[in-house]
PAFI-720019 format. One record per residue (C-alpha): residue in one letter; chain; x, y, z. Coordinates in steps of 0.05 Angstrom, whole numbers. Example, Ala and Ser with C-alpha at 12.3 -4.5 7.8 and 13.67 -1.06 7.14 Angstrom:
BEGIN
+----+----+--------+--------+--------+
! aa ! ch !     xx !     yy !     zz !
+----+----+--------+--------+--------+
!  A !  A !    246 !    -90 !    156 !
!  S !  A !    273 !    -21 !    143 !
+----+----+--------+--------+--------+
***
This chain:
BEGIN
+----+----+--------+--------+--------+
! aa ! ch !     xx !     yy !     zz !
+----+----+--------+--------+--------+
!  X !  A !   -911 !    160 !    305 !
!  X !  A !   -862 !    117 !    333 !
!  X !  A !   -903 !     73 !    372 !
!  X !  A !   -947 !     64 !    312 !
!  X !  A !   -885 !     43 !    270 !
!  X !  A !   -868 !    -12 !    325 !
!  X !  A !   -935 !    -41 !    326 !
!  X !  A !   -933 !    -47 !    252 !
!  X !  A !   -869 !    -85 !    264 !
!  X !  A !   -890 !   -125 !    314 !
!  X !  A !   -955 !   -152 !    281 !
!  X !  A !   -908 !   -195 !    223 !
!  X !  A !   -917 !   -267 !    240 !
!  X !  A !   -884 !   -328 !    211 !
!  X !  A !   -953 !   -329 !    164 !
!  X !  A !   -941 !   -271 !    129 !
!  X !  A !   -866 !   -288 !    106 !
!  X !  A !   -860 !   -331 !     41 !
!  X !  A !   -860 !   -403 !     41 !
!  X !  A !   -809 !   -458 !     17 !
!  X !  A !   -857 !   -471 !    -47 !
!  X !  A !   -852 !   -395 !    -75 !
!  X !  A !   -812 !   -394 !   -139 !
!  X !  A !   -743 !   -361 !   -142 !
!  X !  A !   -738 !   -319 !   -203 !
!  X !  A !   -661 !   -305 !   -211 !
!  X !  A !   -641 !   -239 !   -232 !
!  X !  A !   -618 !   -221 !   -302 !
!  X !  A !   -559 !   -187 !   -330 !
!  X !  A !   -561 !   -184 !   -397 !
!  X !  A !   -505 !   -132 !   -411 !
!  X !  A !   -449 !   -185 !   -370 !
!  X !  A !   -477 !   -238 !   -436 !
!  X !  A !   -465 !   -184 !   -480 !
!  X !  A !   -408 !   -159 !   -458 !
!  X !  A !   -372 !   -228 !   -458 !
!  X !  A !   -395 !   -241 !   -528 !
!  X !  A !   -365 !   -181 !   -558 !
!  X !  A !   -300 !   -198 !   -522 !
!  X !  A !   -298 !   -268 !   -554 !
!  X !  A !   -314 !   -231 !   -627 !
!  X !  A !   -257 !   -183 !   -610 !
!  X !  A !   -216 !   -253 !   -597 !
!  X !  A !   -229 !   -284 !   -657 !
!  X !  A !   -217 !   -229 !   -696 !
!  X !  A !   -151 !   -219 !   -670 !
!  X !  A !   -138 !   -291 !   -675 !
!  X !  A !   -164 !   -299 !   -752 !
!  X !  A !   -117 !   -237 !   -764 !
!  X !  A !    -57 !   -278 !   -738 !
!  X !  A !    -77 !   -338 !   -770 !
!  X !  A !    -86 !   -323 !   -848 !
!  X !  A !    -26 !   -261 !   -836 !
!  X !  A !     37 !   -251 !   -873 !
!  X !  A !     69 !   -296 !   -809 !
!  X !  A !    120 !   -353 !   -828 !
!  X !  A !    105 !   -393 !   -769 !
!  X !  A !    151 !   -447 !   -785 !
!  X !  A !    202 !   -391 !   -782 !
!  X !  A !    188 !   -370 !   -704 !
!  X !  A !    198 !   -447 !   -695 !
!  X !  A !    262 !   -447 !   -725 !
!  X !  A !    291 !   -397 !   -688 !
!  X !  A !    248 !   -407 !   -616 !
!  X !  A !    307 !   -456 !   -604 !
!  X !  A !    361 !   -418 !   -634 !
!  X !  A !    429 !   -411 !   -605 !
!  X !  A !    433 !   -339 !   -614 !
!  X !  A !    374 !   -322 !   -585 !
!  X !  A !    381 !   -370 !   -527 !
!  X !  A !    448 !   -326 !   -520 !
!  X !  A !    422 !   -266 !   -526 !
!  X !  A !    365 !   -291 !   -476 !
!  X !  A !    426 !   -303 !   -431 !
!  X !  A !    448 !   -231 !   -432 !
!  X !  A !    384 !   -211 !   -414 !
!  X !  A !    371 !   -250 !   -357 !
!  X !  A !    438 !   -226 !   -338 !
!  X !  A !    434 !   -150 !   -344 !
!  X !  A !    364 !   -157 !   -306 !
!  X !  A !    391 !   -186 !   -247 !
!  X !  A !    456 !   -143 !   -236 !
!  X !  A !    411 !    -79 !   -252 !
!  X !  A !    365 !   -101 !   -209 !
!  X !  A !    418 !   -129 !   -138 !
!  X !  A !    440 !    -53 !   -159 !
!  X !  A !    373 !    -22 !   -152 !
!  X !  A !    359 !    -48 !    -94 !
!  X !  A !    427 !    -33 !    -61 !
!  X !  A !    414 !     40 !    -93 !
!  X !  A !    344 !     44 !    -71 !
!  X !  A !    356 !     17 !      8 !
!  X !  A !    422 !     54 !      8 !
!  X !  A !    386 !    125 !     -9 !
!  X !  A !    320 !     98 !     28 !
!  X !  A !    357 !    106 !     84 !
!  X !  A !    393 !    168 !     73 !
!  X !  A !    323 !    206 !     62 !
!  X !  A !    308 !    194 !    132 !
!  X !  A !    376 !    200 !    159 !
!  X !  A !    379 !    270 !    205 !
!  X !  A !    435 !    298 !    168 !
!  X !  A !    420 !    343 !    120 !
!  X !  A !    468 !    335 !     74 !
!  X !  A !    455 !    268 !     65 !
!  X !  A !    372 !    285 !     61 !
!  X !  A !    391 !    328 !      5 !
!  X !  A !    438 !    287 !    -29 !
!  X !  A !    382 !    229 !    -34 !
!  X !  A !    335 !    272 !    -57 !
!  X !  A !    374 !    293 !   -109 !
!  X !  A !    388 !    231 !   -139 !
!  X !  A !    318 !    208 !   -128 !
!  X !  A !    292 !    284 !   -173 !
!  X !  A !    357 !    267 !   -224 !
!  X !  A !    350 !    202 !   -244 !
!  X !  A !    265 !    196 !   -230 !
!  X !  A !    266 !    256 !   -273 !
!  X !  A !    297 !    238 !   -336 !
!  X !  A !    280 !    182 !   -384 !
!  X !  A !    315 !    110 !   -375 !
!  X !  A !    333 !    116 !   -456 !
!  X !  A !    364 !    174 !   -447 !
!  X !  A !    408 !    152 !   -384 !
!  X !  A !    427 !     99 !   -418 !
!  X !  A !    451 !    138 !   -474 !
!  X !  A !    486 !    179 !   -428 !
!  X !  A !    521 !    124 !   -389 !
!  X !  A !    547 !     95 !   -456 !
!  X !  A !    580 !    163 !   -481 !
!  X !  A !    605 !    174 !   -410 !
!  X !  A !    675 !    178 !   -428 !
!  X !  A !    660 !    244 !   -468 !
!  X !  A !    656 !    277 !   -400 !
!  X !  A !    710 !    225 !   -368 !
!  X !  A !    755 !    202 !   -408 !
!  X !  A !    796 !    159 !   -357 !
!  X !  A !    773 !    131 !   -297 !
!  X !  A !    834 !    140 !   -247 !
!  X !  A !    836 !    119 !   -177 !
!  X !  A !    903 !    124 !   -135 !
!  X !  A !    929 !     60 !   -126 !
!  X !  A !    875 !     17 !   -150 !
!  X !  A !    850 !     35 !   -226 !
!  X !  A !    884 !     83 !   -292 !
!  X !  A !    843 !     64 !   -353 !
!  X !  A !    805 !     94 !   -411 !
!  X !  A !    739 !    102 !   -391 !
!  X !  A !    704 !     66 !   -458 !
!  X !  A !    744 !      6 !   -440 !
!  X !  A !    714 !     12 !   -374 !
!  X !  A !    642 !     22 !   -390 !
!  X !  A !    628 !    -35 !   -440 !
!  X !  A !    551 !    -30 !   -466 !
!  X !  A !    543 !    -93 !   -417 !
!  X !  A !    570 !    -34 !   -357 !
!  X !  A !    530 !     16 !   -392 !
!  X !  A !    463 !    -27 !   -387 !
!  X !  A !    470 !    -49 !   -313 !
!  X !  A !    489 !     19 !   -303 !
!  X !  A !    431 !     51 !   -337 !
!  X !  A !    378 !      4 !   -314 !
!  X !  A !    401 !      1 !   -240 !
!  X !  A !    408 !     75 !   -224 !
!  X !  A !    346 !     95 !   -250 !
!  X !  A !    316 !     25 !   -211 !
!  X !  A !    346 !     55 !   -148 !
!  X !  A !    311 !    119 !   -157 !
!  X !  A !    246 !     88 !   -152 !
!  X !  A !    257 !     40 !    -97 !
!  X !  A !    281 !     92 !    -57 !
!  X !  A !    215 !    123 !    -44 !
!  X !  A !    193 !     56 !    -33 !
!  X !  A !    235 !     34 !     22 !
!  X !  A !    229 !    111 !     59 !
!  X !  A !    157 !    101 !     47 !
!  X !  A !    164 !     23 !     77 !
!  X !  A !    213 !     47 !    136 !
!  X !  A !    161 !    100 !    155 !
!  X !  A !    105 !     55 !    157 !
!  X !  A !    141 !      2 !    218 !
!  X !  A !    106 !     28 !    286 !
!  X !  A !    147 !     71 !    320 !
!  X !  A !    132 !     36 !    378 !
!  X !  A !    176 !    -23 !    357 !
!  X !  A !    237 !     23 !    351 !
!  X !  A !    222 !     56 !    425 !
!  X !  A !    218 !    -18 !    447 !
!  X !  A !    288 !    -34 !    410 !
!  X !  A !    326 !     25 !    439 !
!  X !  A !    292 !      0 !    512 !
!  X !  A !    333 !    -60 !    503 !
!  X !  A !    395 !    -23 !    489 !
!  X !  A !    399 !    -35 !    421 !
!  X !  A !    436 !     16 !    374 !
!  X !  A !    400 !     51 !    328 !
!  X !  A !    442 !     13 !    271 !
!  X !  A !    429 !    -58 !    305 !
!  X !  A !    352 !    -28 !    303 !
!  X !  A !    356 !    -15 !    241 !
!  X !  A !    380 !    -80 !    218 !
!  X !  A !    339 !   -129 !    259 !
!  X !  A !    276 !   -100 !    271 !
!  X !  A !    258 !    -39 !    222 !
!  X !  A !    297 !    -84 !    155 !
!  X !  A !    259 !   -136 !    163 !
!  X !  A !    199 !   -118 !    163 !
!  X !  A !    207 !    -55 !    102 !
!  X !  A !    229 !   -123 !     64 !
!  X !  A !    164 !   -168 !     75 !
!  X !  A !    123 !    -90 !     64 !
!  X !  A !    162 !    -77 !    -14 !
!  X !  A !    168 !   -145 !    -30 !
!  X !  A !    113 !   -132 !    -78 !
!  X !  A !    141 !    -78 !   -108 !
!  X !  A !    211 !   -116 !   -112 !
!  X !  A !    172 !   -171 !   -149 !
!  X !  A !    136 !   -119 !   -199 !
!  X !  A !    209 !    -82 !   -207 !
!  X !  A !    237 !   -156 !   -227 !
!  X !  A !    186 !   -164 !   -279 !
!  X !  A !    193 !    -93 !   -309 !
!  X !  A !    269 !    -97 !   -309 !
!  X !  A !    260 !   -155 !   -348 !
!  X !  A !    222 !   -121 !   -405 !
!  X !  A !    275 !    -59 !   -389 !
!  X !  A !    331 !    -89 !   -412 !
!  X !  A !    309 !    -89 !   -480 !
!  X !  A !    328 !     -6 !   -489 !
!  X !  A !    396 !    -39 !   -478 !
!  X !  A !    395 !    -60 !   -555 !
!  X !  A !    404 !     17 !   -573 !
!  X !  A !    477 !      9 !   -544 !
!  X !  A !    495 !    -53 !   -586 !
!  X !  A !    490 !    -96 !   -524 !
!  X !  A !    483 !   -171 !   -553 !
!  X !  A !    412 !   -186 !   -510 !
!  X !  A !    364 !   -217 !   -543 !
!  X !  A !    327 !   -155 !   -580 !
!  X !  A !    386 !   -142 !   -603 !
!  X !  A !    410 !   -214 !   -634 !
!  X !  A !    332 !   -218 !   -662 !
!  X !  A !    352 !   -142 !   -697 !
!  X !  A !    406 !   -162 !   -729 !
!  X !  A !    382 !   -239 !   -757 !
!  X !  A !    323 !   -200 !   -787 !
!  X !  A !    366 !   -145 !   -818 !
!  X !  A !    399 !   -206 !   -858 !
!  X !  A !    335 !   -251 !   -877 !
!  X !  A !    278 !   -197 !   -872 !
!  X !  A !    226 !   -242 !   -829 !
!  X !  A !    224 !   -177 !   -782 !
!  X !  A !    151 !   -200 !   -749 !
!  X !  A !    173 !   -275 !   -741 !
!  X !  A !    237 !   -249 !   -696 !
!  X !  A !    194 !   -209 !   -662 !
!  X !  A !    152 !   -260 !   -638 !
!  X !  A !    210 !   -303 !   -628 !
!  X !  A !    223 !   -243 !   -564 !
!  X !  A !    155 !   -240 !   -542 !
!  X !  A !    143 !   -310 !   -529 !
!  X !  A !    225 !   -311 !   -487 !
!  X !  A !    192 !   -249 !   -452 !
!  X !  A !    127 !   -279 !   -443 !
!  X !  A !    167 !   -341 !   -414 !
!  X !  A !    212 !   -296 !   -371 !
!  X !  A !    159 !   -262 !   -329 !
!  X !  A !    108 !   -316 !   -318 !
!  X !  A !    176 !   -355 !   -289 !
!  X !  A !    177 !   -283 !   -242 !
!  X !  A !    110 !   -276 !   -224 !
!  X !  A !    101 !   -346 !   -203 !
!  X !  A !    162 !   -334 !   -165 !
!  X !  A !    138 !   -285 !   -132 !
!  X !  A !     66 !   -312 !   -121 !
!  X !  A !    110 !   -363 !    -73 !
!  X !  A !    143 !   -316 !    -36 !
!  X !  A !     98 !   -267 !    -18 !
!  X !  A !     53 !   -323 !     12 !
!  X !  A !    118 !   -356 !     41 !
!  X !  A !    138 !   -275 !     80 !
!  X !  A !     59 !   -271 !     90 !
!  X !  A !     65 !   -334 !    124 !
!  X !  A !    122 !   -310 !    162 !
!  X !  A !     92 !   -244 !    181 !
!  X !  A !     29 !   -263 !    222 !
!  X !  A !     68 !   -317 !    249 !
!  X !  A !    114 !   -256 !    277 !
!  X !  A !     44 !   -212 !    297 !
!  X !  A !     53 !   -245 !    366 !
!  X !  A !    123 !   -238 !    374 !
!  X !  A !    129 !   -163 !    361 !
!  X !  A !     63 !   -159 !    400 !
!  X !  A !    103 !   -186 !    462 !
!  X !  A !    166 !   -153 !    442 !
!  X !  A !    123 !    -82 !    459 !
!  X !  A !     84 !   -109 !    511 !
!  X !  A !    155 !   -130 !    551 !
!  X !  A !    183 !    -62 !    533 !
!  X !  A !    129 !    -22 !    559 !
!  X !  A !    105 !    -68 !    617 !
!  X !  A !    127 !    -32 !    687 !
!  X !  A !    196 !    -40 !    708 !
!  X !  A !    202 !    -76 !    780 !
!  X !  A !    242 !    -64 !    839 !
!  X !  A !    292 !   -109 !    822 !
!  X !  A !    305 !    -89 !    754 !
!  X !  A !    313 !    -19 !    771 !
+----+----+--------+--------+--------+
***
């Protein structure tokens, strides 16, 4: 049977293959014409809904440019990045922590990680704002004695809100980063006599950054759209300037489209940004494949006489 097979094989000759002048009939996909077409009638339905709707246009002109937007814009960008600088000192700080050997501090990160991953953002924020029903002063010895709602302004509220519950997620994103740098690179480290904190710092770091940075560049984005919940604590950001011009002149949809296109503007600025870098730490990272290759090639090579 086999033989018989091979002989079959064998007998194909350059005569019995298809020559240059034999028509190529390209294959047809009629559902990829169809499905495009109903995508551009879903388009222009949408877009014939916006254009002969109850919009003002010339009124999401007027106030694209406005100064109490662009204010309010201001306060956004603003609460995004301290939230964020504080989720990512949160979510390293806890990262950490998780796979520290102490116990106490295993448990203690995983209980703000099952807290604050746990609970809705809306309702932390809430919380944070009406803090000073549970503390009413915030006293430190030598350093601080005030009323806790002078201390937690909606602005301390919102970073506060945003950034804790930020740090909750990032910290199962930097254990999961830390975890995923070869152990071998950390044997290599300590063979060099560095301590594990000096470890920790130049070789493991560096690396869970270039792994999240992703995830760093999606948590920008979303923090972003985030600080919007901050308008339910009468924080001036944008939402909550657009709230309360269309409270006074009624052109509700017009202000909100005055915010989407500032949000719209926001995270394209972001993603581009962070298009750059992760090709810029890409860059950087299989330029590094060799080093660290070497680095636990030296470490593991066979020590000589005269290094013993």
């Amino acid at each position: 049977m086999h033989h018989s097979h091979s002989s079959s094989t064998s007998a194909l000759s350059l005569a019995d293959l298809p020559g240059p002048d034999v028509a190529i009939r390209p294959l047809h996909h009629p559902w990829q014409w169809i499905s495009g077409g109903l995508v551009i009638l879903l388009l222009a339905v949408i877009g014939r809904a916006f254009a002969v709707g109850q919009i003002q246009w010339t009124v999401v002109g007027e106030f694209l440019t406005a100064g109490v937007i662009i204010t309010g814009f201001g306060w956004t960008l603003l609460i995004s990045a301290c939230a964020l600088v504080l989720g990512v000192f949160l979510g390293f700080a806890f990262g950490i922590m998780r796979l520290s050997e102490n116990p106490i501090l295993r448990f203690a990160a995983w209980l703000y990680v099952w807290v604050f991953r746990g609970t809705p953002v809306l309702l932390q924020l809430l919380i944070w704002f009406n803090i000073a029903l549970v503390l009413p002063r915030l006293y430190i010895p030598g350093l601080i004695d005030a009323r806790m709602v002078d201390v937690v302004t909606p602005f301390v509220a919102a970073v506060l809100g945003l950034g804790v519950n930020e740090g909750s997620y990032l910290t199962e994103v930097v254990r999961g980063g830390i975890s995923s740098v070869d152990k071998g690179q950390k044997e290599a480290a300590h063979t060099l006599g560095m301590t594990p904190g000096q470890t920790m710092r130049r070789i493991i770091l560096p690396q869970t950054l270039r792994l999240i940075l992703p995830v760093l560049g999606n948590s920008a984005i979303g923090m972003l759209k985030f600080s919007s919940l901050a308008a339910t604590i009468a924080m001036g950001e944008m939402l909550n300037a657009a709230q309360r011009i269309y409270f006074i002149n009624g052109a509700v949809i017009e202000l909100l489209f005055v915010c989407a296109v500032w949000y719209l503007a926001g995270t394209t600025v972001l993603s581009i940004g962070q298009y750059y870098l992760e090709r810029h730490f890409g860059r950087d990272a299989a330029a590094a494949t060799g080093e660290r290759r070497w680095f636990k090639g030296w470490a593991r090579r066979p020590v000589a006489s005269g290094e013993a």
